[in-house]
N, C-alpha and C positions, 0 to 999 in steps of 0.2 A: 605519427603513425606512417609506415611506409610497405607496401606491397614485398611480399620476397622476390629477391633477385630482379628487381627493377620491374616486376610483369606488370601491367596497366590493363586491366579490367575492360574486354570489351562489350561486356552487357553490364547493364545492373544489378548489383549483387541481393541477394538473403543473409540473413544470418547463417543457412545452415551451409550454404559455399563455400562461407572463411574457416579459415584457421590459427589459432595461435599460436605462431613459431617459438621455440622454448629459446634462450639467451643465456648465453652464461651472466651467472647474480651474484652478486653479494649481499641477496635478502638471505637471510638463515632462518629465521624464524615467520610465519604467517602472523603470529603477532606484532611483527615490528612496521604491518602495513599500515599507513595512517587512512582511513576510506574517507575522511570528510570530507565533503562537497566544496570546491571554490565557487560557485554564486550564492547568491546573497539569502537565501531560504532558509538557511541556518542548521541544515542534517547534517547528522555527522555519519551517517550510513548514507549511499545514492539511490533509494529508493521510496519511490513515492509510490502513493495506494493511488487510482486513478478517478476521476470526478466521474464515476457508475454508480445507480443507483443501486446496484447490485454487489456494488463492492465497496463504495467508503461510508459510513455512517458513525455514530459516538463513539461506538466500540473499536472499529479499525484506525479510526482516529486517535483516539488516547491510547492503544496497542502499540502503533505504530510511532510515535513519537518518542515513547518509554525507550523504544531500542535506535532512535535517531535516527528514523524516518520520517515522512509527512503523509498524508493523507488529504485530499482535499473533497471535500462537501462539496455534491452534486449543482448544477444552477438549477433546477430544476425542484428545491427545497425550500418550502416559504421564508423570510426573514427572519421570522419571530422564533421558526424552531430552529433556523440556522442559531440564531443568537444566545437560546439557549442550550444548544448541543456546546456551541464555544465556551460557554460561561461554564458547563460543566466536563470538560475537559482541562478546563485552566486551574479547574477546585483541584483536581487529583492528582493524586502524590507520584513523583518521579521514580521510586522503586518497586512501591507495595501497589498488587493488583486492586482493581475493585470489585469487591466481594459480592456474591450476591446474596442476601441475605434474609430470613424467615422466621416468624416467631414461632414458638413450639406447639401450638393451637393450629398453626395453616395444614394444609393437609398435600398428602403425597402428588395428587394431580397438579396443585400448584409447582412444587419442587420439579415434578417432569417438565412441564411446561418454562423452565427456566433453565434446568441442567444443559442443556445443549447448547447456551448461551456463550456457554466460557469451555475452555480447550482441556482445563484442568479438570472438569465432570465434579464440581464440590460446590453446596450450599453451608454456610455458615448460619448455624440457629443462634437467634441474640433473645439475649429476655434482657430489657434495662437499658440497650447498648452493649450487653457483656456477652462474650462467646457462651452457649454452653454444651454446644455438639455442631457437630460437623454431619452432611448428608451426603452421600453419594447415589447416582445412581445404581449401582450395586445392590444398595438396601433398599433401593425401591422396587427389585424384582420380585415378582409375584405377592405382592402387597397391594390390599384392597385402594383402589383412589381415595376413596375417604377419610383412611387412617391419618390421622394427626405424627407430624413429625416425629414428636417428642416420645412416640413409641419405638422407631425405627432408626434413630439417627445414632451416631455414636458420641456417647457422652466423656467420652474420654479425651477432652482437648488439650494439646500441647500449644503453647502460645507463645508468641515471641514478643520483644521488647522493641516500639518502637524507634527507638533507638541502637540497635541492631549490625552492627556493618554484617556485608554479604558473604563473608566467607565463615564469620560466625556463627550465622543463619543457618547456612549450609550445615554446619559440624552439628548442630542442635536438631534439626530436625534429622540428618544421616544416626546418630546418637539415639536418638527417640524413635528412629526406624518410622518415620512419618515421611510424608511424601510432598505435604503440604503444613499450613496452621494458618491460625488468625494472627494477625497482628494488635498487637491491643497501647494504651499510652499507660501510665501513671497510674489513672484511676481503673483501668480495666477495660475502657473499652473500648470496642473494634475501631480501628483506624485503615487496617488493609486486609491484604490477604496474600501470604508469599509460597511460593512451590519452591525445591529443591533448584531446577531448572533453571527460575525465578532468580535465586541466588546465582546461579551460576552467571546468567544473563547481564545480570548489575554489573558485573564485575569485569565485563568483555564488552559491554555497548556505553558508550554517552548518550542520555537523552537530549532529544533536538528541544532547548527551550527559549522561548524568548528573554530580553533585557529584564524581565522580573523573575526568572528561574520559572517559569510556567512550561507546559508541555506546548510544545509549536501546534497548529493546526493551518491550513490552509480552505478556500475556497472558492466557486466557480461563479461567474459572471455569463453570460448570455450575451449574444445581440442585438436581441431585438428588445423591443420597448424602448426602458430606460437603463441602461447599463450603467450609466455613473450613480443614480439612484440608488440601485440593489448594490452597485461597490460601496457608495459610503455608506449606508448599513451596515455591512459587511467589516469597514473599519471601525465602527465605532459599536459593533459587536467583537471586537478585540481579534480579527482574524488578523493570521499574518504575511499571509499571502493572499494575492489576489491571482486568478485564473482568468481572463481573458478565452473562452472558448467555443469554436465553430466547427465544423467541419471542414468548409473551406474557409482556412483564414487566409487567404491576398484575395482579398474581397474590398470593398469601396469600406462597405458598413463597418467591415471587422475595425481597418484603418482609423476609420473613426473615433469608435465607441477605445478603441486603447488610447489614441489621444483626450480621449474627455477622462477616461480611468486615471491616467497618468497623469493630471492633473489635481488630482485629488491630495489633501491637505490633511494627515503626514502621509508624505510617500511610505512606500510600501513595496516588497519584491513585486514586481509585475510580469506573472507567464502570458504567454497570449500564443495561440498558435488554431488549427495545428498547418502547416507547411513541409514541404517536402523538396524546394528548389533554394538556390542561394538567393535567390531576388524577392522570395518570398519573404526568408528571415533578414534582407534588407531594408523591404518595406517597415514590417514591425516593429524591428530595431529603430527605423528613422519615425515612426509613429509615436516610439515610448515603452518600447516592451524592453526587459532587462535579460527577460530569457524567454526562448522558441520551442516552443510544441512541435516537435517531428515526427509527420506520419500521417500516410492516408491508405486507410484499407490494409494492414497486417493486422486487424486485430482478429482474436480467434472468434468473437460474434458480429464483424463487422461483412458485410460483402457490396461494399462499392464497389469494389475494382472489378469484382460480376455483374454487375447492376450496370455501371455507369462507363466502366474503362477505364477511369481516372484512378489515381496512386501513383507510386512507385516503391519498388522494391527497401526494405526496410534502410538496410547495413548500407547503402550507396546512399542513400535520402540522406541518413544522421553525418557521413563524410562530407558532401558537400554541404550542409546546413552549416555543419560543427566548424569547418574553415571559414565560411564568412561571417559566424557570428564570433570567430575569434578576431576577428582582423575589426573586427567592432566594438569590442568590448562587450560584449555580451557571449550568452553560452545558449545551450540546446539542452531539453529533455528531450528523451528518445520515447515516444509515447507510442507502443502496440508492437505483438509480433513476440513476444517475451514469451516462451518455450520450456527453458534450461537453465539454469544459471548461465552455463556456456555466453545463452545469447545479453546477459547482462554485461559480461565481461568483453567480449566483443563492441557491445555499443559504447562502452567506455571506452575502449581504445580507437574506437572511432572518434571519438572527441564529447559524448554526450558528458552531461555533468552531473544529470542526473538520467535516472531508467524508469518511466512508468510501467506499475504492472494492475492488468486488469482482469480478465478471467479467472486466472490463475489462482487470486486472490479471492476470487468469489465462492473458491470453493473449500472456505474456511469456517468456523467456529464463529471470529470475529464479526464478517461479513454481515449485510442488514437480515440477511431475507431471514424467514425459515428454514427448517432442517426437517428434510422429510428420509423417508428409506423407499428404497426400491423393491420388488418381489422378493430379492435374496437377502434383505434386510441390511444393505450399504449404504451408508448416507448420504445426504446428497443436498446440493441449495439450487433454487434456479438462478441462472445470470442471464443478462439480455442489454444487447448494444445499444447504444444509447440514439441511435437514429432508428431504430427499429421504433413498429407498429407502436408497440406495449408503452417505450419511452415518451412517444412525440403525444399518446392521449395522454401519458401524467401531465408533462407540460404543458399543453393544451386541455385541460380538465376546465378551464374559467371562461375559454370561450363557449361560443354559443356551435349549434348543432352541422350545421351547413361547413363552417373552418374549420370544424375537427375531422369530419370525414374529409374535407379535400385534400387536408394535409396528411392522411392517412394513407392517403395514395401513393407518397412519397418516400416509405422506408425504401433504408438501406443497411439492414442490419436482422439477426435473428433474433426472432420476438422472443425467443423464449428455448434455453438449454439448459439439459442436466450439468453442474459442475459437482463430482461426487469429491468428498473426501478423501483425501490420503491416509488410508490408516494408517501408515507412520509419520505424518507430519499433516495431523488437522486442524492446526494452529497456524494464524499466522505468522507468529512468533518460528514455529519449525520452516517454514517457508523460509523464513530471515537467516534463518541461521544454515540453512542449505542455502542459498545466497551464496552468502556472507563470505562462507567456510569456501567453496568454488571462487569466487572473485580473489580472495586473501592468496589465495594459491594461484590465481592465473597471474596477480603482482609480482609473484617469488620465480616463477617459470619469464615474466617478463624483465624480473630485477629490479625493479619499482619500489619504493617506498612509499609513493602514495599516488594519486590519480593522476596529479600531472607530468608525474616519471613515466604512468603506465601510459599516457596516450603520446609521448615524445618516445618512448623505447619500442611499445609494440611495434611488431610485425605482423602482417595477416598474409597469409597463402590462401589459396585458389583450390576448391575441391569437389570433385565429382560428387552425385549424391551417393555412388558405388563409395567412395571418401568417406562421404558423412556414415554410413552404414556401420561401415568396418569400426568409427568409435562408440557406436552404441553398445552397451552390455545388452549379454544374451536375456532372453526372458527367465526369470525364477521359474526351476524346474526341468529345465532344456537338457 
């Protein structure tokens, strides 16, 4: 990556400053970009769900893997349901969704109380194991709570084979004028649940799996206590990544607690961060870490850098990170401050290998929380930063009365924000693929065939926020 026209930056940059200068390419097609990640985590998309309570849980995690990404589970999750979130993401199938599913006796309050679960808005009625209607919320409007499914559902199911290729899929349910179906085996019964979409998605993403074809998942280590403890838990609950993370990681402890992780027996990706200096992703590299968390204070519920002073500016942190931890054999996540697709594509040519996203993603389907509506009936989840008030009493739930108030004194982060829905993309899955589709394109404008063309070819210019303005689209309706 190299400045245009030789300019050298005399503050530290944002994302929203740069620009990416366009290149003459010999990409032709946005298909022919390869986005897989070169460090060792195993995506074949650059994008990681970020260790928020508020944003990565079973769903964001088996979501995001299916389209080769990772997600990585909170530290702040006990073992035992850590162990079991892993063990039930590694059960599920690499194409077909997982279905939510109801016997024809349950009743409509149940079916609400789960339809918002999934982005598709469909429950799958089984009697047996076997499909025998399909539920939308649709059919549950102005219908008694108590009403039994099996009045209201539509019995008319179209079912696929599972055995199935994607674009077969596709032509069966487009044919059937269906949107969705169950997927069923041999004997009939439910095995997935595939969308339209769904097909299409197979057919454009590799899911991130491990050495057994399993769906990757990733998760987070702390450090305080015993951090090699809850790691080998963690590995021997079948995670595939290990998180190493603090707030400030060039700390004594952080140092530490990565070399006691790093010794852990079988190795394993090792992130650790987060850092924002070349000396910092020095340290950690020479501790054990294989790749560096970048970033303090850009996130959108984070406010240290009001609180404390301390950060720095996003796009400058990930350049100088991304150069020392190449010259070491290691790489950088670029973890906070993620906006636009724009800013994923930028952090990649700044040298990131992969792009944490965290709000943004909270305010999805997938995501842990609830789904509530506002006055005007928009929906919406809450998110809330992980040093905030709200986070540090979950973490602190097992001490006693006196350490949780003291350490309550200490957020740096908002306890607690509307993240509403996109109603054209309230899926994480739509998120991915507005990504995706922006990144594919910023490769073809950079000439790139895959990431490490796009961070040797790019170019970034210098722009006024009068600059950044002018590429905004007007508002709908202007």
């Amino acid at each position: 990556m190299r400045f245009l026209d030789g300019h050298q930056p005399n503050h530290d940059l944002t994302y929203d400053e740069a620009f990416l200068v366009p290149r003459r390419s010999a990409v032709s097609s946005r298909f022919d970009v390869d986005l897989r990640s070169r460090d060792a985590a195993g995506a074949t998309i650059p994008l990681v769900a970020a260790n928020m309570t508020a944003v990565s849980g079973r769903r964001m995690a088996e979501t995001m893997a299916r389209r080769g990404g990772l997600a990585v589970i909170p530290q702040d999750i006990p073992e035992d349901v850590v162990a079991a979130t892993v063990a039930d993401i590694k059960a599920r199938h690499l194409v077909y969704e997982t279905p939510i599913t109801l016997t024809p006796t349950a009743t409509i309050a149940e079916a609400l109380s789960l339809l918002p679960k999934r982005a598709h808005d469909a429950v799958v009625v089984v009697d047996q194991r076997q499909p025998v209607g399909i539920l939308t919320s649709a059919d549950c409007q102005g219908v008694d709570r108590f009403t039994q499914v099996r009045h209201v559902m539509s019995a008319e199911v179209v079912t696929l084979r599972a055995d199935v290729a994607p674009r077969d899929a596709f032509e069966q349910l487009h044919r059937a004028r269906r949107r969705l179906a169950p997927v069923v085996d041999e004997r009939g019964a439910l095995v997935g649940l595939l969308t339209r979409t769904g097909a299409l998605r197979a057919a454009l993403y590799a899911p991130a799996v491990d050495d057994h074809g399993r769906l990757r998942v990733a998760a987070a280590v702390g450090i305080s206590g015993e951090p090699q403890q809850r790691a080998k838990a963690l590995l021997d609950a079948g995670v595939d990544t290990l998180v190493v993370d603090t707030a400030h990681g060039n700390q004594d402890r952080m140092l530490e607690a990565v070399a006691e992780v790093a010794a852990l027996d079988p190795p394993k990706p090792l992130v650790a961060g987060n850092v924002v200096t070349a000396a910092g992703v020095r340290d950690l590299v020479d501790a054990g870490a294989d790749v560096v968390k970048v970033g303090v204070g850009p996130g959108a519920m984070c406010t240290t850098r009001m609180v404390t002073g301390a950060g720095r500016p996003q796009l400058s942190a990930v350049i100088a990170c991304a150069e020392e931890a190449r010259h070491r054999g290691a790489h950088v996540w670029a973890d906070g401050g993620i906006r636009h697709p724009r800013d994923v594509a930028l952090a990649l040519a700044a040298g990131a290998s992969q792009v944490m996203i965290g709000s943004w993603f909270a305010g999805t389907h997938e995501s842990p929380g609830d789904l509530y509506e506002d006055a005007h009936g928009h929906p919406y989840k809450i998110s809330y930063g992980m040093a905030s008030a709200r986070a540090v009493g979950e973490r602190t739930a097992d001490e006693d009365a006196f350490d949780r108030a003291r350490k309550a004194l200490f957020e740096e982060g908002i306890s607690s924000g509307r993240m509403p829905l996109d109603p054209e993309r309230p899926g994480v899955e739509d998120l991915v693929d507005h990504i995706v589709a922006g990144l594919r394109s910023a490769c073809t404008y950079a000439g790139a065939h895959d990431l490490d063309a796009f961070h040797e070819r790019a170019v970034l210019g210098l722009q006024s926020m009068a600059g950044y303005a002018e590429g905004e689209a007007l508002p709908a309706g202007w």
